[in-house]
C-alpha positions as CSV (number, residue, x, y, z in Angstrom):
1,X,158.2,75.1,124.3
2,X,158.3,75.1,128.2
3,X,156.6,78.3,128.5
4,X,153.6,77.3,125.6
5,X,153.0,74.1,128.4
6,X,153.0,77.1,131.0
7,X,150.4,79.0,129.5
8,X,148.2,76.1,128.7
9,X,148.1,75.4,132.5
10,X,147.1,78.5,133.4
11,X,144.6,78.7,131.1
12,X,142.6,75.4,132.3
13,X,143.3,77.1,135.8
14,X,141.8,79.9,135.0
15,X,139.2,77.7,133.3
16,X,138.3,75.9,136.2
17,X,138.1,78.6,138.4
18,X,136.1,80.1,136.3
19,X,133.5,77.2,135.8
20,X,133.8,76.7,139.8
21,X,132.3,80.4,140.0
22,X,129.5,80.2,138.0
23,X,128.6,77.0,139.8
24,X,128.0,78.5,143.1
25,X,125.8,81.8,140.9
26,X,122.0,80.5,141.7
27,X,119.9,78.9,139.1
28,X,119.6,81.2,135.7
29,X,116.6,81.9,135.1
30,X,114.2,80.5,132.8
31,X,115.1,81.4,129.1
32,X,113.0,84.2,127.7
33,X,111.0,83.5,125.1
34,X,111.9,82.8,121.3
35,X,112.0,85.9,119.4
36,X,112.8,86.9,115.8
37,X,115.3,89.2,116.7
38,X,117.2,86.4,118.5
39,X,117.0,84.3,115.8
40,X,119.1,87.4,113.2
41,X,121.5,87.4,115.7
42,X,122.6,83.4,114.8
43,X,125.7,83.8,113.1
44,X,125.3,83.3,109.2
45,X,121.5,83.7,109.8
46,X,121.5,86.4,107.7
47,X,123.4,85.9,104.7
48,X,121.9,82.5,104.6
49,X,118.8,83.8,104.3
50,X,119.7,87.1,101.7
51,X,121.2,84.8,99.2
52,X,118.5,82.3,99.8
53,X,116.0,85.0,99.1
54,X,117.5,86.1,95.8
55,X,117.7,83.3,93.8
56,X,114.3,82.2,94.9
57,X,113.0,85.7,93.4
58,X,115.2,85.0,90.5
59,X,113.6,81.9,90.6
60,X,110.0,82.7,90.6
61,X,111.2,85.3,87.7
62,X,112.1,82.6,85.8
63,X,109.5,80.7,86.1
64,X,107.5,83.3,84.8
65,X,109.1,84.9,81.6
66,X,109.6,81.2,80.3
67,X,106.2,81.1,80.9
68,X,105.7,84.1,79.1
69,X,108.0,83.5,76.4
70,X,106.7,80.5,75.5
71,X,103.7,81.5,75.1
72,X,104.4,84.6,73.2
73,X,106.9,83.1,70.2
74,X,105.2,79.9,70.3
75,X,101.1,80.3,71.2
76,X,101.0,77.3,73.2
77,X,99.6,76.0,76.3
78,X,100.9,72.5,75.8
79,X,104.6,73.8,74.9
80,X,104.5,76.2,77.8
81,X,104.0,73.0,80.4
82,X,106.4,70.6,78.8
83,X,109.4,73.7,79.7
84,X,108.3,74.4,82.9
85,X,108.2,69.8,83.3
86,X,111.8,69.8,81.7
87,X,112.5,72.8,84.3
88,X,111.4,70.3,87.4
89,X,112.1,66.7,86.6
90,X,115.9,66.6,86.0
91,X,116.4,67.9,89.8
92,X,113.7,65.9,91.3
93,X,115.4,63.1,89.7
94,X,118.9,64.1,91.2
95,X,118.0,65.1,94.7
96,X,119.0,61.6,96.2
97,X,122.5,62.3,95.0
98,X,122.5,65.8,95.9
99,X,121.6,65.0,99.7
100,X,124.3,62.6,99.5
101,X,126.8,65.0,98.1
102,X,125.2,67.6,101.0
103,X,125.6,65.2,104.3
104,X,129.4,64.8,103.3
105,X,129.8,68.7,103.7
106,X,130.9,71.6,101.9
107,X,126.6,72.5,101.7
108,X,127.6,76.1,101.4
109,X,130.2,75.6,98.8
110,X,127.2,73.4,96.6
111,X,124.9,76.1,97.1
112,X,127.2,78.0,95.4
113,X,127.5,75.8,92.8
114,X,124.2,75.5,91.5
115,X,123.8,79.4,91.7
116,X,126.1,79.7,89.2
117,X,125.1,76.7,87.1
118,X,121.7,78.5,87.6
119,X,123.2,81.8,86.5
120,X,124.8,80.8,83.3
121,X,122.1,78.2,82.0
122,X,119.1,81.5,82.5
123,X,121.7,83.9,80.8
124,X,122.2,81.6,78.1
125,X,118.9,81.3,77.1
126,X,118.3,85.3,77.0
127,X,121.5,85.8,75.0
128,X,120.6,82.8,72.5
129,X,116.8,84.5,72.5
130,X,117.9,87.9,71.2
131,X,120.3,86.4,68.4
132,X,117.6,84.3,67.6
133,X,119.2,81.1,68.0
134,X,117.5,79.3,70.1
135,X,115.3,76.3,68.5
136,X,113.2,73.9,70.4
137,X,115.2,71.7,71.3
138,X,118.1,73.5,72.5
139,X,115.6,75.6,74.9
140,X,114.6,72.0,76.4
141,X,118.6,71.0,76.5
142,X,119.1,74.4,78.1
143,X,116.3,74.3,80.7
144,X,117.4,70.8,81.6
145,X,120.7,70.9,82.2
146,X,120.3,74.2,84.7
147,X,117.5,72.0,86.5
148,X,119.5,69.1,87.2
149,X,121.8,71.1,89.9
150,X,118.6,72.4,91.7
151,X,118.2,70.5,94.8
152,X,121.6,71.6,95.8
153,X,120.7,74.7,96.8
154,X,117.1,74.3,98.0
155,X,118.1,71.2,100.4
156,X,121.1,72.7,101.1
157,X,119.6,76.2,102.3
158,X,116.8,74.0,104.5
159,X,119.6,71.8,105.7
160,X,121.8,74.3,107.1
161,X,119.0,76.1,109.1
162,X,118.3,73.4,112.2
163,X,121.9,73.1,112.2
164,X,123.0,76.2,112.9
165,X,119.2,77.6,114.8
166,X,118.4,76.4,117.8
167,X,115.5,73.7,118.4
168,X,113.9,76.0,120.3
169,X,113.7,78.8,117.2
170,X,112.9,76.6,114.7
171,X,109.4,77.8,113.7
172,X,110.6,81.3,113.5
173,X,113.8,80.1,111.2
174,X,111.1,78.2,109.3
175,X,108.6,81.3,108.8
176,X,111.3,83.3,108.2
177,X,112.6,81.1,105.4
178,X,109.0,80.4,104.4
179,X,108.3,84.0,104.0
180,X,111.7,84.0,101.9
181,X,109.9,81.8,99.4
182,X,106.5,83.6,99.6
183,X,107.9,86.5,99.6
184,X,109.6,85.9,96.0
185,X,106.8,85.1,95.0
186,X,105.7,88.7,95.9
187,X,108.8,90.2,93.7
188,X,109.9,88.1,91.7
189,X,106.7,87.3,89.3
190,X,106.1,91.5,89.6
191,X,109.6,92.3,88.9
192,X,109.2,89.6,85.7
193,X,106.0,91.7,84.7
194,X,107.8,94.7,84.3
195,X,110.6,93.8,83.3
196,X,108.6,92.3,80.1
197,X,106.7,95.3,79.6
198,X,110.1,97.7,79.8
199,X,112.6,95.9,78.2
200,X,110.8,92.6,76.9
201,X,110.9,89.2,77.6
202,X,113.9,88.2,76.0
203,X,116.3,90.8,77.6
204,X,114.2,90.7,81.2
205,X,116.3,87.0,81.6
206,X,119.2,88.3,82.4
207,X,117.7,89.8,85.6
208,X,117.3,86.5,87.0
209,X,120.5,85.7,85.9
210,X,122.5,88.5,87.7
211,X,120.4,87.7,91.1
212,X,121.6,84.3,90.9
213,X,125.1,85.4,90.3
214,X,124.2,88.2,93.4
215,X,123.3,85.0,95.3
216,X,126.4,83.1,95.1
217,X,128.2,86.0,96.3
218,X,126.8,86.6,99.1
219,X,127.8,83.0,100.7
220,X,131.4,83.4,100.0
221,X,132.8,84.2,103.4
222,X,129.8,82.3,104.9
223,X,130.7,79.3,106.9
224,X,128.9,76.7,108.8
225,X,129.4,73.8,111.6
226,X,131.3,70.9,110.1
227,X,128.5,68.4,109.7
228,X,130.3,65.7,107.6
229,X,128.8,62.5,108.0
230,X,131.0,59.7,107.4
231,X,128.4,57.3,105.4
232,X,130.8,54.9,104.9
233,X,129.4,54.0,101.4
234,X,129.0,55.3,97.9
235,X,126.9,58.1,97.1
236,X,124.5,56.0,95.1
237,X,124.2,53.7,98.2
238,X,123.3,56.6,100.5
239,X,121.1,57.9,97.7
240,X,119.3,54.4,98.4
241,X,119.4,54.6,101.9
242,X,117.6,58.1,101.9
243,X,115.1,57.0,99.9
244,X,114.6,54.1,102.0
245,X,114.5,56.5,104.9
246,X,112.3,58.6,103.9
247,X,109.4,56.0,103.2
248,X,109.5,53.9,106.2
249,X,109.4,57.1,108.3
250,X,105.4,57.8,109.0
251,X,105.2,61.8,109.1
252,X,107.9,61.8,106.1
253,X,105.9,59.6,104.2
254,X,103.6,61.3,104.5
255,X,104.6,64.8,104.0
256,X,106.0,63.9,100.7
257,X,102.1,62.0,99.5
258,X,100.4,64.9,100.4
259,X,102.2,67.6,99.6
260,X,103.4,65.9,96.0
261,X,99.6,66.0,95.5
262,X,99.4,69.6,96.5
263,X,101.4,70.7,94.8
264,X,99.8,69.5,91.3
265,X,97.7,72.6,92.3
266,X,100.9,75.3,92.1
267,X,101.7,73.8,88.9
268,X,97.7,74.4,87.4
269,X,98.0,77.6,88.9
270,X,102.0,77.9,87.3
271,X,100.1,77.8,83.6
272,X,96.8,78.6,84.3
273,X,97.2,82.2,85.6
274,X,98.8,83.5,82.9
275,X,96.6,81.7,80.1
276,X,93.6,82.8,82.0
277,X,95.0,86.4,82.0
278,X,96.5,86.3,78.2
279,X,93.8,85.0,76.7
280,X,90.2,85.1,78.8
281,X,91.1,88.7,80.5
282,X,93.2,90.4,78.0
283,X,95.6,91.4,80.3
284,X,99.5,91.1,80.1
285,X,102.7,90.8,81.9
286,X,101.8,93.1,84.6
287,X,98.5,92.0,85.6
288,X,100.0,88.4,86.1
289,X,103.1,89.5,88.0
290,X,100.3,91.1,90.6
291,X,98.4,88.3,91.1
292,X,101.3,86.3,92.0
293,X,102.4,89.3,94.1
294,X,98.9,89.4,96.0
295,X,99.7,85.6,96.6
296,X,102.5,85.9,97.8
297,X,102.3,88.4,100.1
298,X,98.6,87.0,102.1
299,X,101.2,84.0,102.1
300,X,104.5,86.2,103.4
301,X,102.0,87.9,106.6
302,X,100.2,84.5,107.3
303,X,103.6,82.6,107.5
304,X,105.2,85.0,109.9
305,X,102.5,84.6,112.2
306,X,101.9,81.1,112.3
307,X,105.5,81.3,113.0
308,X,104.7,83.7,116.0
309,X,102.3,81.2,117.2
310,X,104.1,78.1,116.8
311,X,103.0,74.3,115.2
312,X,104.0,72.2,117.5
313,X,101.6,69.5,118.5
314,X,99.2,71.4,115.7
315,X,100.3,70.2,112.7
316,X,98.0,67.9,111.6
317,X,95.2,70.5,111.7
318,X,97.1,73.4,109.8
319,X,98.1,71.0,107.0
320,X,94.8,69.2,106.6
321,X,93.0,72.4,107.0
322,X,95.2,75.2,104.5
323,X,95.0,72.0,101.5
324,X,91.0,72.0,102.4
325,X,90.4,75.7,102.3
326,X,92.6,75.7,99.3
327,X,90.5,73.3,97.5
328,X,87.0,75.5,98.5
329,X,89.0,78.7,96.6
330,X,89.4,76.7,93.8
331,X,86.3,75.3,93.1
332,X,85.3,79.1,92.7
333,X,87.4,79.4,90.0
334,X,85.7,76.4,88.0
335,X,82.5,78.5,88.3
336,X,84.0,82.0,87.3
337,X,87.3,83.5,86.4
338,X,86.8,87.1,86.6
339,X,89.2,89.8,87.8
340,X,88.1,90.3,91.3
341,X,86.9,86.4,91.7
342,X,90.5,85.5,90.6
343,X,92.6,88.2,92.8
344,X,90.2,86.9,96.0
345,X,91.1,83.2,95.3
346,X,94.8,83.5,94.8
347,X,94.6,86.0,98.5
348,X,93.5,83.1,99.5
349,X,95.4,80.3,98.4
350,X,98.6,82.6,99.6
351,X,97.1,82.5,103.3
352,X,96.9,79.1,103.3
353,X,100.1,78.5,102.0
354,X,101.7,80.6,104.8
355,X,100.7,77.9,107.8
356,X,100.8,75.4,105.0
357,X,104.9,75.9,104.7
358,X,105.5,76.5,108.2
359,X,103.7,73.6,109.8
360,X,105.5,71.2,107.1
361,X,109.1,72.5,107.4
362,X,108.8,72.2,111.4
363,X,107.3,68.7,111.4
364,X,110.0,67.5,108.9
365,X,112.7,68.7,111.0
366,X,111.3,67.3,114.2
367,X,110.9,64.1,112.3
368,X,114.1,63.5,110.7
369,X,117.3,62.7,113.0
370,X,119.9,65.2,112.2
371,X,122.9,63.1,110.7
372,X,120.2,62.5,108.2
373,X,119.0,66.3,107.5
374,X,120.5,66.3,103.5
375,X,119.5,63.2,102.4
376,X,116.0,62.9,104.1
377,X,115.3,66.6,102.8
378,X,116.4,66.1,99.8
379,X,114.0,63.3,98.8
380,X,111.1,64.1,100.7
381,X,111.1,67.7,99.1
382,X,111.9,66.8,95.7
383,X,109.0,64.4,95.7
384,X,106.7,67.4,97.2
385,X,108.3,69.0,94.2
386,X,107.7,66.7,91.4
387,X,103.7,67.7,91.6
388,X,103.9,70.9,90.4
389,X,105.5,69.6,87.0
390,X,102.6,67.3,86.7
391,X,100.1,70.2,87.5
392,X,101.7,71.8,84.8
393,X,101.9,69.6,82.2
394,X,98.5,68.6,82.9
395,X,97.1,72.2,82.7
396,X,98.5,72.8,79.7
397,X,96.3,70.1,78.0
398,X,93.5,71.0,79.6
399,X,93.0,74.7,79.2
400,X,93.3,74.0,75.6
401,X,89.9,72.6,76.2
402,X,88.1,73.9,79.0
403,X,89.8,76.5,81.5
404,X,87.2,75.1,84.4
405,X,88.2,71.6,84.0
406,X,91.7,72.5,85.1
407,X,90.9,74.3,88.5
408,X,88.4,71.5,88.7
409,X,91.5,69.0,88.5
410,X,93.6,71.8,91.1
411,X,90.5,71.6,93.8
412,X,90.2,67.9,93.3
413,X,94.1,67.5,94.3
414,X,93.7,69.6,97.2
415,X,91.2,68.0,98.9
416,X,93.0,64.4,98.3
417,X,95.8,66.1,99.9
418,X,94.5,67.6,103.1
419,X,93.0,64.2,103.6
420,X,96.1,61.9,104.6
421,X,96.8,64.5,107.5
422,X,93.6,64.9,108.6
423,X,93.4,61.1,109.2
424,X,96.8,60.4,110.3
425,X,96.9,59.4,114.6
426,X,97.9,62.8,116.4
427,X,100.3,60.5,118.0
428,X,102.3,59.7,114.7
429,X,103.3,63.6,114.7
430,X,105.6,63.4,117.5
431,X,108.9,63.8,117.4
């Protein structure tokens, strides 16, 4: 054991002779500036982000052939907007928990989790569709039971980020995780409308499926700092404490109002695209995937550079300004839905959405102190998330009765929200 002790000295000499040199080297010079390629060259960066990317396609598939496949076995709006409510609420109802769960470690591990959760519940209801035994209510049981597990991956993926990125590299990690989303929304509702018009509806689940599976893969030899918080209380009691975090912090407070109230809008558009298409177009599967597609990707090349440009100490006009320019783009469509009105308003609403995402995952990670990243994020983005539900349920009654009245109700919501950020004191955006 002597000569272990020996080696352990020489080590902290060399150490120390080491830190005496680079003391007398003259002043480093400044660091260069932030770059993208910097930021792939974080260790786990890049898996993070390919796994991240696939189940959101997967889940912006998803979204869509339930969508469609309500619709087409069932004709109706109102059915079609009570899945994609079932699909929502049970995870924006768990996310307290799940940050919890998230802040005592093991993120990647519950990532994992609720990619296969997300896997088997999808591929269950394609396998169940094609024997034709899936009633009603099972569908709902089904489509329930995979939500619930949700906010484990989406806060955990948005957790792990500003722990493992550099402050100084956080608007590109944001616009590169923001174009991640947008950018699924780019393939995934395309790669839903062709996979409906190849193989059909039914058997174009289990794509989603198998991208989920794909995604849990991918994080098995990813690992990340231990960032265990010893909450020193139950996980309903920190559950409590997020919540309470959350709303006595100004610029979370208020990120969650506003973008809750957005976000009624994705859900109108969630149902109202493809009615509008199915029924006032004639069109199918395909013409809906591109629309989605064109959204996404005006949202994917806006994103990427706002990221470029940077939010800081802008915020508060890119938020009120993307939900107020959303809100003119809708009001077209109360006034005319055809084909190259609707492709130029949902351009529009994805270039919005680009600054839009960027601007509010900065500010929320300036805002929030780090020991606090799971459970903070987990409420404030379930309750951005528990609009689009309400946009969709809503939608579905109304375009039953008049297709204007629900982009009426989708501009309305947008200008409410752009409001609260447009009036809010630049100096509450601070960190």
């Amino acid at each position: 054991m002597i000569w272990l002790a020996r080696v352990a000295a020489a080590i902290l000499e060399a150490k120390n002779a080491l830190h005496g040199a680079m003391s007398a080297l003259p002043p480093a010079s400044e660091p260069s500036e932030p770059s993208y390629r910097e930021l792939l060259d974080v260790r786990g960066m890049g898996l993070i982000i390919s796994s991240s990317s696939l189940a959101r396609i997967a889940t912006q598939m998803f979204a869509v052939l339930i969508v469609l496949f309500v619709l087409e076995t069932h004709h109706s709006s109102a059915f079609s907007g009570l899945v994609v409510v079932c699909s929502q609420i049970p995870g924006i109802l768990f996310s307290p928990i799940a940050g919890a769960l998230l802040d005592r470690g093991a993120r990647v591990q519950l990532m994992m989790i609720d990619y296969l959760l997300g896997a088997a519940s999808i591929g269950a209801i394609g396998v169940l569709s094609l024997l034709q035994r899936l009633p009603d209510l099972l569908l709902v049981a089904i489509v329930v039971a995979g939500s619930i597990t949700n906010p484990l991956s989406r806060v955990g993926a948005r957790s792990v980020l500003p722990l493992i990125v550099p402050r100084r590299l956080w608007d590109r990690a944001n616009a590169v995780d923001g174009a991640s989303g947008i950018g699924a929304t780019v393939l995934g509702p395309g790669l839903a409308g062709v996979a409906a018009v190849v193989i059909g509806t039914k058997a174009a689940l289990f794509a989603p499926a198998a991208m989920m599976l794909a995604a849990a893969l991918l994080l098995v030899s990813v690992t990340v700092p231990d960032t265990s918080v010893d909450l020193g209380s139950t996980v309903g009691a920190a559950a409590i404490a997020a919540i309470r975090y959350v709303w006595t912090n100004t610029v979370l407070r208020m990120l969650s109002v506003t973008m809750t109230i957005f976000n009624v809008c994705t859900g109108v558009l969630t149902i109202a695209i493809p009615y509008v298409v199915l029924r006032n177009l004639h069109g199918g599967s395909m013409t809906t995937g591109i629309l989605f597609a064109v959204m996404g990707g005006t949202g994917l090349l806006a994103g990427l550079v706002t990221g470029r440009a940077g939010t800081e100490g802008r915020e508060k006009q890119l938020l009120a300004l993307s939900c107020l320019v959303s809100a003119v783009a809708f009001v077209a469509l109360t006034v005319s839905h055809k084909e190259l009105v609707l492709v130029a308003v949902v351009a529009i609403v994805g270039a919005t959405n680009g600054p839009l995402t960027v601007a509010l995952f900065s500010l929320r990670q300036r805002a929030t102190e780090p020991e606090w990243f799971g459970r903070a994020f987990a409420v404030s983005m379930n309750l951005n998330f528990v609009g689009t539900p309400i946009g969709a349920s809503l939608a579905g009654l109304l375009l039953a009765r008049s297709v204007p009245l629900a982009f009426l109700l989708a501009a309305v919501c947008a200008t409410v929200a752009g409001l609260w950020p447009a009036v809010l004191p630049a100096s509450s955006y601070a960190p």
